[in-house]
C-alpha positions as CSV (number, residue, x, y, z in Angstrom):
1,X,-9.9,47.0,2.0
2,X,-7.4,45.2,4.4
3,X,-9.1,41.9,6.3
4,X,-8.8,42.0,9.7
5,X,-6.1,40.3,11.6
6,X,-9.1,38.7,14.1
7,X,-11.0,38.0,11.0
8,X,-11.0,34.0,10.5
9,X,-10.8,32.7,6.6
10,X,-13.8,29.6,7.4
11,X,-16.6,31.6,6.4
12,X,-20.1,31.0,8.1
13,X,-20.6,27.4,6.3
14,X,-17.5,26.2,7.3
15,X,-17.8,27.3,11.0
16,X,-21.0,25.2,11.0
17,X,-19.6,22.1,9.2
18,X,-16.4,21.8,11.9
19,X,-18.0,22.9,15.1
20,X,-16.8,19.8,16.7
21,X,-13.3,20.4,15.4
22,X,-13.4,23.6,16.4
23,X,-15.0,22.8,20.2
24,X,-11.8,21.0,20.5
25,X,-9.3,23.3,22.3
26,X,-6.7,21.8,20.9
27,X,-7.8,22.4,17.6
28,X,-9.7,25.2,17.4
29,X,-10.4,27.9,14.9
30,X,-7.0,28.2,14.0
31,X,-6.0,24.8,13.6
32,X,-9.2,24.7,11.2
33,X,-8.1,27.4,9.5
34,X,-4.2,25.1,9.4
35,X,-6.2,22.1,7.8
36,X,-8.1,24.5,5.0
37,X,-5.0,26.2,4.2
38,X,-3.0,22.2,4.2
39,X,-2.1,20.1,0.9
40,X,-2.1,16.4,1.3
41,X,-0.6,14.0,-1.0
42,X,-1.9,10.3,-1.1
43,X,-0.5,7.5,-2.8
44,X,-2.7,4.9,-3.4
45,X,-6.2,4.5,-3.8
46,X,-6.8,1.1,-2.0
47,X,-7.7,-0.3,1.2
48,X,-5.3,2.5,3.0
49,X,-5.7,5.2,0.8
50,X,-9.8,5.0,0.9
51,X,-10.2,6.0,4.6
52,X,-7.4,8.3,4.8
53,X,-8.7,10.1,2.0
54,X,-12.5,10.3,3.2
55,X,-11.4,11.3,6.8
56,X,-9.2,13.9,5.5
57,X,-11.7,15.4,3.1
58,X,-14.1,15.5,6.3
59,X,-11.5,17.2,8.2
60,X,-11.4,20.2,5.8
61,X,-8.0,19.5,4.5
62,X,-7.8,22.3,1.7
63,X,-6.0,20.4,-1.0
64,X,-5.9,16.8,-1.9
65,X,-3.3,15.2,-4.8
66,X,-4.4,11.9,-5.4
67,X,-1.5,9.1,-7.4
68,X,-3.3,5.8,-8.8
69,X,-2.9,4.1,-12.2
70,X,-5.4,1.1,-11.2
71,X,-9.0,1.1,-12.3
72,X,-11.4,-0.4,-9.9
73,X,-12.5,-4.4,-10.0
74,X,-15.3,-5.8,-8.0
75,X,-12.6,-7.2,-5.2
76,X,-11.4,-4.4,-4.5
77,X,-15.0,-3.7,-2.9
78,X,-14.2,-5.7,0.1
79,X,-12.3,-3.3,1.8
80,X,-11.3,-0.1,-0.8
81,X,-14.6,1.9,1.0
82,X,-14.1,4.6,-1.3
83,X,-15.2,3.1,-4.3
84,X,-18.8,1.6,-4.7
85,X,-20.0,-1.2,-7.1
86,X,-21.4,1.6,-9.6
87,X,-17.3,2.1,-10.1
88,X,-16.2,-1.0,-11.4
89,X,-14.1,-0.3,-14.3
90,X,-13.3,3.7,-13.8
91,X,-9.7,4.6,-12.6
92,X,-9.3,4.4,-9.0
93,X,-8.7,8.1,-9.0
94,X,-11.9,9.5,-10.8
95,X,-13.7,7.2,-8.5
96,X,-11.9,8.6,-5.3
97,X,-12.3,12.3,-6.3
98,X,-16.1,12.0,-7.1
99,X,-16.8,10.5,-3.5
100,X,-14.4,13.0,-1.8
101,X,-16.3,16.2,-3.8
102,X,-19.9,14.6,-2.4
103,X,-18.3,14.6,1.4
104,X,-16.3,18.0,0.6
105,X,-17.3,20.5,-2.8
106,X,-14.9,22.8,-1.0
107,X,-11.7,20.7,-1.5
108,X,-9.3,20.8,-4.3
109,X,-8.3,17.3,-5.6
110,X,-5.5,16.8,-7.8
111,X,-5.8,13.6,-9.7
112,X,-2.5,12.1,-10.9
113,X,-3.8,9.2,-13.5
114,X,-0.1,7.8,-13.3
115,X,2.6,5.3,-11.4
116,X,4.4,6.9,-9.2
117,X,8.1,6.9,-10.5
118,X,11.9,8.1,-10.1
119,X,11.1,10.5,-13.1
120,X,7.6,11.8,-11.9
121,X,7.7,11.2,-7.8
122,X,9.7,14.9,-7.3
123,X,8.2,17.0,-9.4
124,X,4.3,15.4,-8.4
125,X,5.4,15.7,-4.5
126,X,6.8,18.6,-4.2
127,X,3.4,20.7,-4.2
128,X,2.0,19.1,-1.1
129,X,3.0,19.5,2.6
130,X,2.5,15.9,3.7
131,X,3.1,12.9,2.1
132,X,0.6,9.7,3.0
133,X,1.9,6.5,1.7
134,X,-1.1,4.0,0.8
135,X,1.0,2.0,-1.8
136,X,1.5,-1.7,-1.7
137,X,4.6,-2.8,-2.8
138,X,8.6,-2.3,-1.8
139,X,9.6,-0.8,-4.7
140,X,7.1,2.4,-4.5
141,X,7.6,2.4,-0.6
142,X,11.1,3.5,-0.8
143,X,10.6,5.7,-3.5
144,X,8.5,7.9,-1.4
145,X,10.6,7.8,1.3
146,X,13.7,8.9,-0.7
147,X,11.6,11.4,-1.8
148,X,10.0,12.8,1.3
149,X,13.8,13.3,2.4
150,X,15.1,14.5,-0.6
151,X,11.7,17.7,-0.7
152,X,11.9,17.4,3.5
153,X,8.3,16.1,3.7
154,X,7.2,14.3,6.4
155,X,5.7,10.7,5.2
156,X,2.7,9.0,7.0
157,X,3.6,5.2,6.5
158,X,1.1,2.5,5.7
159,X,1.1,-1.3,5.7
160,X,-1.3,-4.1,5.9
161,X,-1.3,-8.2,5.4
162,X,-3.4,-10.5,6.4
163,X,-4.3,-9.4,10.1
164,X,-1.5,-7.3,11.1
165,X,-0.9,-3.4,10.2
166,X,1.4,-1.3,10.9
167,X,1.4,2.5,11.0
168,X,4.9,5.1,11.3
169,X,5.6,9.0,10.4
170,X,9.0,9.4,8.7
171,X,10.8,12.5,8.3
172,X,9.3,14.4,10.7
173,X,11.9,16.5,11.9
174,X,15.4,16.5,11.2
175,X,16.7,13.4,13.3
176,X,13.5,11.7,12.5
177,X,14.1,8.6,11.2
178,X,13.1,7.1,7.7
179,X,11.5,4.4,5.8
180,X,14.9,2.8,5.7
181,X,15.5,2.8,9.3
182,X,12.8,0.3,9.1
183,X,13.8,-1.9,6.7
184,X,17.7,-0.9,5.4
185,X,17.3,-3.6,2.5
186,X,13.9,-4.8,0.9
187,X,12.9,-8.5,1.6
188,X,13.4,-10.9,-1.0
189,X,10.5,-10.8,-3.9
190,X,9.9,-14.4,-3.5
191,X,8.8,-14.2,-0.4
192,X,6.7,-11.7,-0.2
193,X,2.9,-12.5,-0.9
194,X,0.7,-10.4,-2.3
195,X,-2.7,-9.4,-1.2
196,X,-4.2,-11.2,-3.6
197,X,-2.2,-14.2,-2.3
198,X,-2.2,-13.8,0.9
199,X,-5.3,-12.0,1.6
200,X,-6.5,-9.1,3.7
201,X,-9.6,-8.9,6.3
202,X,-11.3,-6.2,4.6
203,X,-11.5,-4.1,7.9
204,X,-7.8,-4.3,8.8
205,X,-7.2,-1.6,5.7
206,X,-10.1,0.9,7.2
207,X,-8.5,0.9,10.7
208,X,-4.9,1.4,9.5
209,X,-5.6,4.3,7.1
210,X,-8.1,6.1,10.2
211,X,-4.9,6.0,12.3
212,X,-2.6,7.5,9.2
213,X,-5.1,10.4,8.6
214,X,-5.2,11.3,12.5
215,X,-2.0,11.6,12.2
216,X,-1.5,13.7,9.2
217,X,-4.2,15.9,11.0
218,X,-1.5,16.0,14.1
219,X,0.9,17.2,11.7
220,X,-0.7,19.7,10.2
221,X,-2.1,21.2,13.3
222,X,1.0,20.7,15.5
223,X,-1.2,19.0,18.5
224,X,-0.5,15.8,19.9
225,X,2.4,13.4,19.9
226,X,3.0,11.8,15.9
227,X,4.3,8.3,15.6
228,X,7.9,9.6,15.5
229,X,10.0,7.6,16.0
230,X,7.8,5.1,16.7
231,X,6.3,2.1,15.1
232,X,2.8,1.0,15.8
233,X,1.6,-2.7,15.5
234,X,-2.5,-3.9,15.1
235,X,-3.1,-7.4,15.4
236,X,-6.6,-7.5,14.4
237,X,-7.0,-11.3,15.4
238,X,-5.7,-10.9,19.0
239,X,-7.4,-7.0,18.7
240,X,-4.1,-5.8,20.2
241,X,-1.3,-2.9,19.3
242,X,2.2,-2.6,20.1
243,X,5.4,0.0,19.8
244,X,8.3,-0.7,18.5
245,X,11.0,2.5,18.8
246,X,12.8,3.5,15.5
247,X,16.4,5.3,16.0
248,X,17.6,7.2,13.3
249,X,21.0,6.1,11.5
250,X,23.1,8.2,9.9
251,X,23.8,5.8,7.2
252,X,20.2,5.9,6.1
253,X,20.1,9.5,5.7
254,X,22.4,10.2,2.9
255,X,19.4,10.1,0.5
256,X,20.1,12.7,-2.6
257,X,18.8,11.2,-5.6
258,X,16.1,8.5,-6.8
259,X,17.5,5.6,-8.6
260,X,15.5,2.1,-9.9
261,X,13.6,0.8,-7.3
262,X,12.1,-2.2,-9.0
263,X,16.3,-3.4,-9.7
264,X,17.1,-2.4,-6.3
265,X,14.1,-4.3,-4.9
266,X,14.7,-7.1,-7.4
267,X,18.5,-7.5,-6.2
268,X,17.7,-9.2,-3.2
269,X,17.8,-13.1,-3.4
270,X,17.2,-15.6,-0.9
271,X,20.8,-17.6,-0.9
272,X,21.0,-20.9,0.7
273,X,21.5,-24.3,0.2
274,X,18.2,-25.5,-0.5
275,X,17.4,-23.2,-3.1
276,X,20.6,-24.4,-5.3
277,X,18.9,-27.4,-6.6
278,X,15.4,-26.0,-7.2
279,X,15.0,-25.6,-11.2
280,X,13.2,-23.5,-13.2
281,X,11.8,-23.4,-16.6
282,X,9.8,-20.8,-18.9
283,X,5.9,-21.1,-19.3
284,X,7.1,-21.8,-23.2
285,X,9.2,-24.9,-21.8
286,X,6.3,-26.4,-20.0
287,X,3.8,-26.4,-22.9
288,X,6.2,-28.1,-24.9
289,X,6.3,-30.4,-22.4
290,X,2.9,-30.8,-22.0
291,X,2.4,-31.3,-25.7
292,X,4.7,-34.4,-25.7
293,X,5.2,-35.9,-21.9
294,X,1.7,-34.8,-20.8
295,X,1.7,-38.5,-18.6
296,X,5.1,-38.4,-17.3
297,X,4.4,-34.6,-15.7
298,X,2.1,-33.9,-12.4
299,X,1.8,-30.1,-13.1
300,X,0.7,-28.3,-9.3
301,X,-1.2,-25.3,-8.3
302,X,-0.3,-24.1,-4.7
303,X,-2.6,-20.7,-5.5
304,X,-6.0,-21.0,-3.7
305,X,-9.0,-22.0,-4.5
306,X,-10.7,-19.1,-5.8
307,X,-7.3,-18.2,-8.3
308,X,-7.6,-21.6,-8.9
309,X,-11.2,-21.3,-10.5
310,X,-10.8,-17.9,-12.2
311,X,-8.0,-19.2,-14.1
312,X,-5.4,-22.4,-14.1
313,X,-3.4,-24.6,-16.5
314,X,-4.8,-27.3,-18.1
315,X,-4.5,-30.7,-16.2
316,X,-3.0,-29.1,-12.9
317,X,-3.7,-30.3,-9.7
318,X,-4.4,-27.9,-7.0
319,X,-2.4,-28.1,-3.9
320,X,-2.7,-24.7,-2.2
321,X,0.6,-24.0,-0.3
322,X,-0.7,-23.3,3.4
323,X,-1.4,-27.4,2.8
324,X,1.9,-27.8,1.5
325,X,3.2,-25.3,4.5
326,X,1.7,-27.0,7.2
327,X,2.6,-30.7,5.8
328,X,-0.9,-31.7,5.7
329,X,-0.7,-32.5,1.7
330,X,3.1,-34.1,1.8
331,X,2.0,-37.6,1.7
332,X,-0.8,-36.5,-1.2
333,X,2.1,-34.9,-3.0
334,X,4.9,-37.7,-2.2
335,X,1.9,-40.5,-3.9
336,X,1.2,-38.4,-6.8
337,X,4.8,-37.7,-7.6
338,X,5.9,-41.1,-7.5
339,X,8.0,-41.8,-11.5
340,X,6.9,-38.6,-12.4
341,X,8.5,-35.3,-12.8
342,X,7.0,-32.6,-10.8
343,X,5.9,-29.2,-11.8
344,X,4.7,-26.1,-9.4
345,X,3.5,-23.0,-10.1
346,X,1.3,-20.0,-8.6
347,X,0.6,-16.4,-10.2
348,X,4.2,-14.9,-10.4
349,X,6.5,-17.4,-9.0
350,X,6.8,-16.9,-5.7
351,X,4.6,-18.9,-3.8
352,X,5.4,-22.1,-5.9
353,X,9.2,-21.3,-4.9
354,X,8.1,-21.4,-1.4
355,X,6.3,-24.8,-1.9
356,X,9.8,-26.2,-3.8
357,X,11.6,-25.4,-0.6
358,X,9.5,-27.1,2.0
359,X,9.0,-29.9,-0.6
360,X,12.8,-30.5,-0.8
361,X,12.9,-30.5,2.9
362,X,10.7,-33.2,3.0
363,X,12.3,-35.2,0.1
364,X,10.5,-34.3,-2.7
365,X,12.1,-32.8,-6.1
366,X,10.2,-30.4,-8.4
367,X,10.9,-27.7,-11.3
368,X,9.3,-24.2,-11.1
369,X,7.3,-22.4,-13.4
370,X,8.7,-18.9,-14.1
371,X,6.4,-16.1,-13.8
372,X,3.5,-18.3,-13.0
373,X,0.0,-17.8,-14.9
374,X,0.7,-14.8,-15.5
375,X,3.8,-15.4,-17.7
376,X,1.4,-18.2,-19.3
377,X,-1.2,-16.3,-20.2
378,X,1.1,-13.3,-21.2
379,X,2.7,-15.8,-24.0
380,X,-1.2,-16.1,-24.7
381,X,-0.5,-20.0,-24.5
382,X,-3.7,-22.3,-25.4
């Protein structure tokens, strides 16, 4: 027996459970019906990815493909609102799909227990009508992008640090302009903090991944005016937002195949004259070092405190590098480095580069640590 054409496909239940969707005029029953029949992919089970992915379930989105590799740690608790303490220690993904199933039975979640890749990112992509991008690093940034233009998805941009977000739809339509449009080259490595080193106000996350999953609803249901073309800046500190424009170029367009992001990433150096005599040496170096010239060696840690207490070097002095930054440890520094040879390091390298640059400004000499503690206690060094 043929359904009829006026007949809706919510049944009774589902009626009930988006009245206030459906009250909308905009929305409607048939823009219900848009956002049960929708797929949404999210990548990135963080501070982004948890709001977007409860609001979304809410909604009544019909399909839901979910890309982590992580498992969750108590930090993440601060701000990833998806998760719960009873998680700790599950993947990211398992945890995500059990909280969207007790907000939604009715959605379908596809868990992909995998980093997103150059080999993977088409084929995983290709199943899902918009693309939401919660990750946290360059590299995976403009592999979705190249991939949203290469399947013609549109992709709902995410970014938080410290206090700031900002928010952007790429490939929305064909002159749309993309992730590259933003940013045409990534910034160097080594100067780009972490949020682990530079911290996130746990809200900040919640309020930038509410705005990506209004918008993917906009998408799906064709109402509104997306954040096409256009950038959107939070401040949470001053509690203000701002709009950039975005103008498509032709020259970031011409995207038909994925390549390595973390060399491409990686390829970009910071090149000027300061950073010529700033030297480096391996974590294998230093304990050498240690072993024999332990006196003659002031060995610094510009992490911050709490890093600093989880985990250090032996004998290292902790200097964090907003002091060093600001000039309010110079003097400290310039007194404890007098006829001795200097050593910095942070967690991968970056920061203590930082704190070698504004340390040679000021007159100061010192050697880096590559890779940081983590390169230390990869070598499993004692």
């Amino acid at each position: 027996m043929e359904r009829s054409q006026n007949k809706s496909s919510l049944n009774s239940e589902e009626i009930t459970r988006y009245a206030r969707h459906i009250s909308l005029p905009e929305i409607g029953i048939k823009g219900q019906e848009k956002l049960k029949k929708s797929s949404v992919a999210c990548i990135g089970t963080g501070g982004l990815g948890s709001p977007l992915l409860i609001y979304l379930a809410a909604a009544g989105i019909g399909r839901i493909g979910i890309v982590d590799f992580d498992v969750v740690e108590d930090s993440n608790l601060q701000r990833q609102i998806i998760h719960t303490t009873n998680s700790i220690g599950l993947l990211k993904t398992d945890s995500a799909k059990q909280h969207i199933l007790k907000i939604n039975p009715s959605c379908r979640v596809d868990l992909f227990n995998q980093k997103l890749t150059s080999s993977n990112a088409l084929e995983i992509l290709k199943a899902y009508d918009v693309i939401c991008d919660c990750s946290d690093n360059f590299p995976t940034r403009y592999l979705i992008n190249d991939a949203c233009m290469i399947l013609n998805k549109p992709n709902i941009y995410g970014s938080i640090a410290r206090f700031e977000g900002q928010v952007s739809v790429f490939n929305l339509k064909e002159n749309s302009p993309n992730y590259r449009d933003l940013l045409p080259t990534p910034p160097p490595q080594e100067l780009i903090p972490s949020c682990s080193e530079a911290g996130v106000m746990g809200i900040l996350p919640g309020i930038i991944g509410t705005i990506q999953a209004a918008e993917a609803i906009k998408i799906i249901t064709n109402i509104g005016f997306p954040l096409n073309g256009r950038l959107l800046i939070f401040n949470a500190l001053n509690m203000s937002f701002k709009e950039l424009t975005l103008k498509s170029r032709p020259e970031n367009s011409n995207i038909n195949k994925l390549i390595d992001y973390n060399s491409f990433c990686s390829e970009v150096k910071v090149k000027n004259e300061v950073d010529l005599d700033i030297k480096s040496i391996s974590v294998k170096e230093l304990k050498v070092l240690l072993n024999q010239a332990s006196k003659e060696t002031l060995l610094i840690d510009v992490r911050n405190q709490i890093e600093h207490n989880e985990c250090s070097i032996s004998g290292s002095k902790l200097i964090p590098l907003s002091t060093i930054e600001s000039g309010e440890s110079i003097h400290e520094i310039k007194i404890l480095a007098a006829h001795k040879n200097l050593y910095v390091f942070c967690k991968s390298g970056k920061r203590s580069l930082r704190a070698l640059k504004h340390l040679k400004k000021r007159g100061i000499k010192g050697i880096n640590i590559e890779g940081g503690i983590e390169a230390w206690n990869q070598e499993n060094i004692k």
